[in-house]
Every structure is written in C-alpha cells, then in structure tokens.
KEMIVEX-681295 format. One record per residue (C-alpha): x, y, z. Coordinates in steps of 0.05 Angstrom, whole numbers, padded with zeros to 5 digits, always signed. Example, Ala and Ser with C-alpha at 12.3 -4.5 7.8 and 13.67 -1.06 7.14 Angstrom:
BEGIN
+00246-00090+00156/+00273-00021+00143/
! end
This chain:
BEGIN
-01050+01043-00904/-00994+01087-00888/-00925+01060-00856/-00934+01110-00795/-01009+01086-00798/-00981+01015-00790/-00929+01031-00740/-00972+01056-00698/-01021+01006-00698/-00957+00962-00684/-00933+00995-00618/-01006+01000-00602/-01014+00925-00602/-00945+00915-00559/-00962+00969-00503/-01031+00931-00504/-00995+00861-00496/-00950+00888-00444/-01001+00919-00403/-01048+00864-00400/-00989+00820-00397/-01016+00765-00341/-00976+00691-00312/-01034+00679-00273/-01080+00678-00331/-01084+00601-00337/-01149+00600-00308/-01185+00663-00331/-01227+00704-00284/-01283+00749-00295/-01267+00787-00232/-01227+00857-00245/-01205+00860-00178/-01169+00782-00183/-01140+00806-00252/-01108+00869-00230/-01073+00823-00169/-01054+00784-00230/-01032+00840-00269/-00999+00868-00215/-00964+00812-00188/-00946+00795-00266/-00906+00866-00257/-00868+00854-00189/-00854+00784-00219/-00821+00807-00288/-00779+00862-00251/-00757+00807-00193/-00740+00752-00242/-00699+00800-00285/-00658+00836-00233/-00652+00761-00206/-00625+00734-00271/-00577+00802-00283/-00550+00791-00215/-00539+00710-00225/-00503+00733-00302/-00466+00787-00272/-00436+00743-00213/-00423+00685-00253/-00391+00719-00316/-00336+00750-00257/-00332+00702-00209/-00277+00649-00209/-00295+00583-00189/-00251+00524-00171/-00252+00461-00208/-00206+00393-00199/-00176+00374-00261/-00136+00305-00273/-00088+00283-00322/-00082+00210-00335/-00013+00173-00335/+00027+00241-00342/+00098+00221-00360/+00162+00263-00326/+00150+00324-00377/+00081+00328-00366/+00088+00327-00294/+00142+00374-00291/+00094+00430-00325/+00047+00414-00276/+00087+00415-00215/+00103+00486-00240/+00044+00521-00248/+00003+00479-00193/+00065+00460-00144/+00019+00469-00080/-00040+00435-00112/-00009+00381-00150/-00029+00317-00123/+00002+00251-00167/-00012+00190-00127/+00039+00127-00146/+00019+00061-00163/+00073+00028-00131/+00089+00069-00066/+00152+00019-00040/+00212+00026-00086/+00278-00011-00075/+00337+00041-00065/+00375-00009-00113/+00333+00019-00177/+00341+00092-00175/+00421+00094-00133/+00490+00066-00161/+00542+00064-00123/+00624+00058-00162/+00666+00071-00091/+00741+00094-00109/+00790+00066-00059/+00856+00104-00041/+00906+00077-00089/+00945+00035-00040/+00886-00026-00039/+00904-00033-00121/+00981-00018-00110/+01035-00069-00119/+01050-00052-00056/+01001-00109-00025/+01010-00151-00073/+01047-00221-00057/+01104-00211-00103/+01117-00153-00062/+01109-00181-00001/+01155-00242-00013/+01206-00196-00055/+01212-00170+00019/+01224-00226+00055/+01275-00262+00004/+01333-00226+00014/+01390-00260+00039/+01416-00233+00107/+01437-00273+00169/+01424-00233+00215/+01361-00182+00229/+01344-00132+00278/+01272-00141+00299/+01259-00075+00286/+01283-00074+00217/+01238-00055+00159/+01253-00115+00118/+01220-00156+00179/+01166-00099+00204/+01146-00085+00133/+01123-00156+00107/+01081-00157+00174/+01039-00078+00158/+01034-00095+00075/+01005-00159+00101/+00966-00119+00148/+00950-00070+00098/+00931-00126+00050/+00877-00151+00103/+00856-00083+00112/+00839-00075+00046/+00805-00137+00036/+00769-00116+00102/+00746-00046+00075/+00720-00073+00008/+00679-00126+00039/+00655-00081+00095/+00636-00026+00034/+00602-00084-00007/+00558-00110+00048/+00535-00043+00072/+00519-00019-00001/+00480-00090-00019/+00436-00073+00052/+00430-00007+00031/+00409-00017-00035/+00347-00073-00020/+00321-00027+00029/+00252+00005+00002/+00243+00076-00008/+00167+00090+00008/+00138+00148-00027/+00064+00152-00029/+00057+00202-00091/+00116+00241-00137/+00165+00278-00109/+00195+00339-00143/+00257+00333-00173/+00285+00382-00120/+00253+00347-00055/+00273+00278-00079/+00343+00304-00086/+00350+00328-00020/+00312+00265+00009/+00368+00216-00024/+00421+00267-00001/+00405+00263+00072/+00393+00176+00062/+00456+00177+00027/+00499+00223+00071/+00468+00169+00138/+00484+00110+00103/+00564+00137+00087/+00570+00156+00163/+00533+00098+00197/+00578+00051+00148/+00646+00079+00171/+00623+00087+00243/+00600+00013+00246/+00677-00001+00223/+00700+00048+00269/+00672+00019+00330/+00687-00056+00307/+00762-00036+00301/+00768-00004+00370/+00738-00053+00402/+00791-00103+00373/+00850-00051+00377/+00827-00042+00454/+00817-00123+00467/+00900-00137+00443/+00922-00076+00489/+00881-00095+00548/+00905-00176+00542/+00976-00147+00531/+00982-00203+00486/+01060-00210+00460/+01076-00190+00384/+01104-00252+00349/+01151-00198+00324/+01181-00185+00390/+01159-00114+00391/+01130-00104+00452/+01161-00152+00498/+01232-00196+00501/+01226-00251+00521/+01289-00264+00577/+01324-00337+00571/+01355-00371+00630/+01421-00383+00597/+01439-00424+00654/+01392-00472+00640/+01401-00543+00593/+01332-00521+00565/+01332-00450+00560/+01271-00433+00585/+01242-00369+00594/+01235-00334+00663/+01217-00270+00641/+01199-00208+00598/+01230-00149+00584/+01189-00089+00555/+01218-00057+00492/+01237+00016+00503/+01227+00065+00437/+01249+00131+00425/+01213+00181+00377/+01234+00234+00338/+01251+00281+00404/+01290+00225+00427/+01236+00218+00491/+01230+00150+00511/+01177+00115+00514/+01157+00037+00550/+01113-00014+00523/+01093-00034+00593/+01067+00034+00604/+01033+00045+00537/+01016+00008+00468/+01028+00062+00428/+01098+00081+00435/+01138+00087+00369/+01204+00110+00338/+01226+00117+00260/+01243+00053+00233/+01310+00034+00200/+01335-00021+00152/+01399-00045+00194/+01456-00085+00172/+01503-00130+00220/+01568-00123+00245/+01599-00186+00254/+01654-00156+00290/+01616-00130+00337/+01557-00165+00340/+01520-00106+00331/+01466-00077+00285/+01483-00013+00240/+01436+00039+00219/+01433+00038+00148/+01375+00074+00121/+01309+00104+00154/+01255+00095+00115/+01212+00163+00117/+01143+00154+00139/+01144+00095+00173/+01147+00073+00250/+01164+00008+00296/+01129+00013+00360/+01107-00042+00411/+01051-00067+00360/+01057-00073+00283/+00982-00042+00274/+00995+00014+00324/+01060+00034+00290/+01021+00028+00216/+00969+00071+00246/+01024+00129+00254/+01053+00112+00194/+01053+00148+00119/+01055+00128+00057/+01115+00186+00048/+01158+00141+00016/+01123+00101-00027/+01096+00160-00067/+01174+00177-00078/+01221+00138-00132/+01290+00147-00102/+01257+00122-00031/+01238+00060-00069/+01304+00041-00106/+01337+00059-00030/+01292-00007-00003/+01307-00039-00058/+01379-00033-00052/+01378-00064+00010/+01335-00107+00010/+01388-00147-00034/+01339-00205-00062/+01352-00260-00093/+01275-00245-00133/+01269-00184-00184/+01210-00143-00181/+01173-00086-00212/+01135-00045-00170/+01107+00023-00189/+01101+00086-00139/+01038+00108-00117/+01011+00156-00155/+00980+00213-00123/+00916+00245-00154/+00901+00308-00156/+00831+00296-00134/+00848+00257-00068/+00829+00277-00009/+00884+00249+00026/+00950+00284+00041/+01017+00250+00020/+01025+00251+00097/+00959+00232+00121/+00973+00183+00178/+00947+00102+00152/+00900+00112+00213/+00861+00164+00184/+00857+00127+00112/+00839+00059+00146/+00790+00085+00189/+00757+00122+00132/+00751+00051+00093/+00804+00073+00047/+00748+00115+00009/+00766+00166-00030/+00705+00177-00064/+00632+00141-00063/+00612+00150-00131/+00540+00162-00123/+00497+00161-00180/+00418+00181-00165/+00372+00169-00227/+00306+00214-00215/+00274+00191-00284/+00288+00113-00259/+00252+00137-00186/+00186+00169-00232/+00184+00106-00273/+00175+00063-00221/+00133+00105-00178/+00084+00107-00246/+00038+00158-00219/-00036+00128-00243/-00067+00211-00246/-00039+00287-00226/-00109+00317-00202/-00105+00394-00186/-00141+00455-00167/-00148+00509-00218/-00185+00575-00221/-00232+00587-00283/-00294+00639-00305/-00359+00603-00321/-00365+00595-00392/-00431+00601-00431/-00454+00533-00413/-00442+00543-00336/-00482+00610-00345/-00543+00585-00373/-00530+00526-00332/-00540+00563-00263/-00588+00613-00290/-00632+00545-00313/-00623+00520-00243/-00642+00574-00201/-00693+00591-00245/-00740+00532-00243/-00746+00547-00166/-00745+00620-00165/-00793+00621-00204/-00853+00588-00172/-00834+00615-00109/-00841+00684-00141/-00913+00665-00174/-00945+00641-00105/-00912+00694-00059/-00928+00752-00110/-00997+00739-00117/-01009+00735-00040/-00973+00794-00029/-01008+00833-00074/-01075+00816-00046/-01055+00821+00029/-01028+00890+00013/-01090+00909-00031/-01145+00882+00022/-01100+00914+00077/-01111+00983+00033/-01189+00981+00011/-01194+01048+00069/-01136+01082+00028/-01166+01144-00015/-01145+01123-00086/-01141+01198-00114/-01095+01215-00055/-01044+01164-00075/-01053+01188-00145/-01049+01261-00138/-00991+01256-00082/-00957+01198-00088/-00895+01225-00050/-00930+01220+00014/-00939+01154+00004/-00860+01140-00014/-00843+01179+00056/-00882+01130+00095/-00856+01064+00055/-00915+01054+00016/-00895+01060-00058/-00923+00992-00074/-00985+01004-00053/-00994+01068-00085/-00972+01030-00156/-01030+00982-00128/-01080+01026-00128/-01066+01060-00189/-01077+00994-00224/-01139+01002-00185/-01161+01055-00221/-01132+01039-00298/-01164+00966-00303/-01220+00977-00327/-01202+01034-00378/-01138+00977-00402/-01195+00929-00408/-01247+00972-00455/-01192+00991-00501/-01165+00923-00499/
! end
C-alpha cells in the first residue's frame, strides 16, 4: 500500500472521528435523532469551551494582578530598597512601638565661654575683693564686680542645671511609632520635637526669672550694696539710727538722670574710684567699658557686656587698680568664630538664652530602626500570571464551565430542534442566508445535521 494510499486512509479516519465526535456518548443511543442533539451539542460545546479557554489565556497572559509580598526581619538596607520602589505601599510594622528619646538623641550643649572662664572662678572673685583700699565708693567696680561674677557664677550654675534637668525629662520621654519611618519623615519628626523642647526649655527659664526679677522690684527690697536706696542717719542721735531713705540718682551715657524710686532699671557706666583724703572725695579713675551700676546689681549686669573682658589692655587696667595683695592669672575670653553672640551682646540676652551657644544634637536613625525591629515589610506589587497561574485559572473555571456547557447545550439543542420539526429542511439548505437575516443560523446548522446523520453513520 501506497503512502498517499495510507494518508488518505489516515485523514479519512480523523474527519470520521471528528464528525462523529460525541460527549454525550456515555450512554449510547440507538435513536438518530438523540445522537445528532449529541453531535450537535458536541459542536457548540467544543467551539464554546475553546473561545472560553482563548479568552481566560489571553486575559490572564496581559493582565496584571496584585499580590502582597512580605519580607521577614528586613534590616535598614533592605528596607531602604523597599521604601524606594514601594514607598506608598510599604507597610513595616515594629515590634516595639514605644522608644525612649534617650536611645536614638544625644545631646553635648556648648555654653558661652564665660560659665568656663576664670572670670567666675573664686580666685577671681577674691583677687577682687583683696585689694587694700580704705575707702570705697559704692559704686565702684572693685565692690559692684565681686557682687555680678558672683551673680554670674550662680547664673551659670543655674543654666547648667536648668539644661540638665530639661534634657534628662526629655530624653525618658517615649517616642511612639507604630511601624518604620523613612529616614526623611523621622528627620523632620525629631526636628520639630527637638526645636519644642529647645524653646519650651528657655521659655520655662524665661518666665521663672521674670517672675523673680518682678517680685524684688515690686517689694522694693534695699540692695545690701546701697544701690538703690541710702539709708539717712540721724547724726544727732547717741544711736544713730536711721530715719530715712534717700533714692540713688544715676546718670547714663547722655547724662539724663535717672531715680531709683521711679524705676529699677536706671543705670550709668561704672568707674573704679580712688579717694581723696584731702577732700574727702572719690576720684574717677578708670571706666570700665561695658559695664553698668544701676539701682540693682542684676539689672545693671543685665545691660552689661562682656566688652572688656574679651580685651587684654582692659584687663591689666583692673588689674592695676585693683592693687592686691593676691597674684592671679586670668585669661581673656576668647571669642569664637562660631558664636552667636556679639562681643556686645547685652548679659541679658546671653542669660536669658541659658548661656547656650550651641545644643549639640546628635539624632541616630540606624539606633531608632534597631529598636523599632520591624518583625515584616509586606507590600503591594504588580505581576503577569505565570504558567502556573494560567493553567491554574484555566483548571478552575474549567471544571464548572464545563458541565454547565454539557447540560445547557444539549437542552438547547433539542428545544431549538423540536421548536423547528415545521421548518422545510431543503430550504435551510439551499438558502441558508434567509435564515441568517432572521437570526436563525443555528438552526439551519441544526437541520443540516438533520439531513447528514445518517449518511455519517453508513460510512462510519
């Protein structure tokens, strides 16, 4: 036998299959018209299920789907990557969710260089007071000036204290984050906690200090310095006692005067005096730039500079006449070029600023992420459907699709068929275009299966 012989008989045996190709043919029936319902609803079926499965392929091979994907224990690296492809999704819950300020912030304040001067030291201090004059003007610096680098001494102590306090309250407070925070975000976050807990710090001293300034000014309570008010004597009496006050009148730079009686604040330039015998009088010596006497020793520090003290020559001046019996080394200030302070900002300002120069703020992001300890990152993230999805949804759609196709198919068929018996079969052969015009292309097919059955089944 011939290859074409054989190829023939080949094909012949497919179309054969394929034609009498039949789902319904679990239990045979020797009734042609039940068989060509088969046969026809095998058809239908076949054509439904594959433009079915086409259209499932199709959709799923370009179609992106969303899936949530999680990465265990990601460390700061791994988390950074994330956070910049999926920064909207990203989702990185911590384990611990209250962390104390105290293990991600350092503080290292730098105080204006006055608090670690010699200045306030003791051996200045008592340099000042051991000179060996008789007499002293109450105004004089030698007097005035142990009093403010005591005062400035205090205020120092004062500021660090205050500063130490706030920082340890600061610090032990918890800082509640619920999941990371970028790098970015938790900058900004400790920026705005930090830039609150500067402010409220020097505010609280602020108001503490005014509220003392404004109790001694309202009391008019007398300077043990005899600044603000003399005391008058009664001369004529055995015991000398005092009958009186008289308010101490200064005179600033423009020479306007100015009463203690009518405010606390009055000043004037003060002056290291010496005494005339001869006269009984005091002698301006030397006027000591950038600082002030007034009625109160704070209020007149509060005007004051530090003008002098940044200056040699203005030092060996004091020292001159200071004439003590003690020796002493005492260094200038030195002033930085990274203050913020002018060499004439007034010792107000710098007290009332706590003497800060610079915080010193150290934030440690990696310290924050490994305490937070995020447990996962979960995110969204668009993908196709791979092979496995495919089959996958093609596997569950078709277990369903399929019987519902086999019981509706075959019904349909023979409702249309029964509903068609009165149609002339050699119309809907020889002119099946009427048929199409009025919707009724399946039934024509139908009836033409009509017609072929039982020629498929004698050749079969």
């Amino acid at each position: 036998m011939s290859c074409f012989v054989r190829f023939q008989l080949f094909r012949d045996r497919i179309k054969t299959s394929l034609i009498s190709f039949n789902i319904y043919d679990k239990y045979p029936s020797e009734n042609q018209h039940v068989i060509a319902n088969e046969r026809i609803a095998t058809r239908i079926y076949v054509i439904l299920m594959t433009l079915a499965l086409l259209v499932i392929i199709l959709f799923t091979s370009f179609t992106h789907r969303t899936v949530i994907k999680q990465k265990n224990k990601p460390n700061q690296l791994e988390f950074d990557k994330l956070y910049a492809k999926y920064s909207h999704k990203l989702v990185c819950p911590c384990s611990q969710i209250s962390i104390l300020y105290d293990t991600f912030i350092m503080f290292e304040p730098e105080l204006h260089t006055i608090c670690s001067s010699d200045f306030i030291s003791i051996n200045w201090i008592s340099y000042l007071a051991s000179t060996n004059e008789t007499y002293y003007n109450h105004a004089d610096f030698r007097i005035l000036g142990q009093a403010q680098f005591n005062a400035l001494l205090a205020f120092c102590q004062l500021a660090n204290q205050t500063i130490s306090d706030a920082m340890n309250t600061f610090l032990s407070t918890n800082f509640i984050s619920s999941g990371v925070i970028k790098l970015e975000l938790f900058q900004s976050e400790v920026e705005f906690l930090l830039k609150s807990f500067k402010s409220s710090t020097i505010n609280s001293f602020q108001r503490s200090f005014d509220l003392i300034r404004l109790t001694t000014q309202g009391n008019q309570l007398l300077s043990a310095l005899k600044t603000n008010y003399i005391p008058i004597i009664d001369t004529y009496n055995v015991n000398s006692s005092i009958i009186g006050f008289e308010s101490n009148i200064y005179f600033d730079l423009s020479n306007s005067s100015c009463s203690c009686s009518d405010s606390p604040m009055c000043i004037e330039p003060v002056w290291i005096f010496s005494y005339n015998e001869t006269t009984q009088t005091f002698i301006k010596q030397f006027n000591v730039p950038g600082f002030y006497t007034g009625c109160f020793a704070i209020e007149s520090l509060f005007q004051s500079t530090f003008k002098c003290l940044f200056n040699q020559s203005c030092l060996e001046q004091i020292k001159e006449y200071v004439k003590s019996y003690a020796t002493t080394d005492i260094s200038i200030l030195n002033l930085s070029s990274s203050s913020k302070y002018e060499m004439n900002t007034t010792i107000g300002t710098i007290i009332y600023q706590l003497f800060i120069e610079n915080w010193n703020t150290h934030v440690f992001y990696e310290a924050y992420y490994n305490s937070c300890q995020p447990m996962y990152c979960s995110y969204d993230d668009l993908e196709k459907f791979d092979v496995l999805s495919i089959i996958t949804s093609i596997l569950s759609v078709y277990g369903g699709l399929t019987v519902v196709l086999k019981i509706l198919l075959l019904y349909l068929v023979k409702f249309i068929r029964n509903r068609t018996q009165s149609v002339n079969t050699n119309s809907c052969m020889t002119n099946p275009i009427s048929f199409i015009g009025t919707g009724l292309l399946l039934t024509c097919i139908i009836q033409k299966e009509v017609v072929k059955a039982p020629v498929l089944l004698t050749t079969s």
